[in-house]
C-alpha positions as a Markdown table, in Angstrom:
| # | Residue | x | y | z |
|---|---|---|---|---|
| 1 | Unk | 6.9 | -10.2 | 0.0 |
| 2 | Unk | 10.0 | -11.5 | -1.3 |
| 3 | Unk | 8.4 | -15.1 | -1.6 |
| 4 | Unk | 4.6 | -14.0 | -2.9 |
| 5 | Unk | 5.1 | -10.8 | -3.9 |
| 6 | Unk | 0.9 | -10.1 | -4.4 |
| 7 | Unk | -0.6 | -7.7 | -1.2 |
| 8 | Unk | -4.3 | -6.5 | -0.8 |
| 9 | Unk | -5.2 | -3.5 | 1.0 |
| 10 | Unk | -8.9 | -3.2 | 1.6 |
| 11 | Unk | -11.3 | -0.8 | 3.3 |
| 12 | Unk | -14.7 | -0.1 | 4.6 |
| 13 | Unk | -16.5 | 3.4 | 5.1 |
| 14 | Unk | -19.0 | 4.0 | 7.6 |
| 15 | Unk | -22.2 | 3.6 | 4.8 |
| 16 | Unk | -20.3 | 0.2 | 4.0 |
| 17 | Unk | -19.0 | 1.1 | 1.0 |
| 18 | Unk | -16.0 | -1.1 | 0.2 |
| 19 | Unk | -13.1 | -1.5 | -2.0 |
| 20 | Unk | -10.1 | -4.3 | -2.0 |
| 21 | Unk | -6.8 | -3.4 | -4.1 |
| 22 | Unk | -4.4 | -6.3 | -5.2 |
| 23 | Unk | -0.9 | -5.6 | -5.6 |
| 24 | Unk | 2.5 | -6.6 | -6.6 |
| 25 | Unk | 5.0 | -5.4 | -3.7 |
| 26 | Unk | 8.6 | -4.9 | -4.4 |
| 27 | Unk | 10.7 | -4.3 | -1.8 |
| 28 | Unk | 13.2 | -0.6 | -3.3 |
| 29 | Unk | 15.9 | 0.1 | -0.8 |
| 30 | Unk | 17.4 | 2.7 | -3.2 |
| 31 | Unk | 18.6 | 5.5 | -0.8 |
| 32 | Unk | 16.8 | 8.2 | -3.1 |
| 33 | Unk | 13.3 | 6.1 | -2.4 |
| 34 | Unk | 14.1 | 5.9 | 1.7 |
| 35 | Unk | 15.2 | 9.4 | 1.9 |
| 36 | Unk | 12.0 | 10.6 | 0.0 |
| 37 | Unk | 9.5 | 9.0 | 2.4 |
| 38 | Unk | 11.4 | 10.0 | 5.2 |
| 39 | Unk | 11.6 | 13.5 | 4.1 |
| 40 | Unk | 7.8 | 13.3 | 3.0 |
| 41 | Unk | 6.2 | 11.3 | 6.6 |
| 42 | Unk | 7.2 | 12.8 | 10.1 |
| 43 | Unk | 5.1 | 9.6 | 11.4 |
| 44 | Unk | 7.9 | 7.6 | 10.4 |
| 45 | Unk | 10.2 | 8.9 | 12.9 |
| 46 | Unk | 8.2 | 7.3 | 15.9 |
| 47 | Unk | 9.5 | 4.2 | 14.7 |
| 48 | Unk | 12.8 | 4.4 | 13.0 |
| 49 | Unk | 16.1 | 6.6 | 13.5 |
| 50 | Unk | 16.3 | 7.9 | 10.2 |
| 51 | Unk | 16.0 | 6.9 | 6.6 |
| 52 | Unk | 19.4 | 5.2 | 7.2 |
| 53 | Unk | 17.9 | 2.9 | 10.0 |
| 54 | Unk | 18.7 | -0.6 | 8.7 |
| 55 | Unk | 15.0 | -2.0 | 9.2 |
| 56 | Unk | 13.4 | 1.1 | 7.4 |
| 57 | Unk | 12.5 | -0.2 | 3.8 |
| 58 | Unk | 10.5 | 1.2 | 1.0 |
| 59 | Unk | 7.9 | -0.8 | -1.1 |
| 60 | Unk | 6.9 | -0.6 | -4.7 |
| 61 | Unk | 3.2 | -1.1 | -5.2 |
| 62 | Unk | 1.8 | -2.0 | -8.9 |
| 63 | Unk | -1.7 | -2.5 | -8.6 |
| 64 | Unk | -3.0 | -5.5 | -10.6 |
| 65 | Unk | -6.9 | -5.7 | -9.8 |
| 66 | Unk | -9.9 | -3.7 | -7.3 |
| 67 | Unk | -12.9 | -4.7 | -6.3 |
| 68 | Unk | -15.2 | -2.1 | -5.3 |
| 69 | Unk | -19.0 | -2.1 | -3.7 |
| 70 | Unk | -21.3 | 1.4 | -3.0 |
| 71 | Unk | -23.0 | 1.4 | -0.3 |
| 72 | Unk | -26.3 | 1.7 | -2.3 |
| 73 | Unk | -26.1 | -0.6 | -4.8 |
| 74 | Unk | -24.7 | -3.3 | -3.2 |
| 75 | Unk | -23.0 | -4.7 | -6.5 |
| 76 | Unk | -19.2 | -6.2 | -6.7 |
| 77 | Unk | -17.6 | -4.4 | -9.4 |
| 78 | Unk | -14.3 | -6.3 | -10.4 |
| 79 | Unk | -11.6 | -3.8 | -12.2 |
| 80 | Unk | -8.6 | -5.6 | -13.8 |
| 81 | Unk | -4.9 | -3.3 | -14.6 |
């Protein structure tokens, strides 16, 4: 992320409805940040020791652009932030 900073999450429901988000990632290592998802996500702690644990990190995500698609229309909508 620190290199190309842009991400995309995308998704698919059962009726094939489908949606793609792009986003700029920034990597925030603030304590406050790191402390509030740890506080806010007991799945976390399967992975890491605490919100102190040196490869726990926090990302930023500003979306920049989604493409979405109903499943009964079948038409590529493009939406631009």
């Amino acid at each position: 992320m620190k290199e190309n900073p842009l991400v995309e999450i995308c998704f698919v429901d059962r009726k094939m409805a489908y949606c793609r988000i792009t986003e700029k990632a920034e990597i925030v290592n603030t304590p406050k940040s790191k402390k509030i998802m740890w506080n806010n996500s007991s799945m976390l702690r399967q992975y890491f020791s605490g919100h102190e644990d040196s490869n726990f990190c926090s990302v930023k995500l500003e979306i920049v652009a989604a493409e979405v698609m109903s499943a009964n229309d079948q038409k590529l909508q493009s939406i631009e932030f």
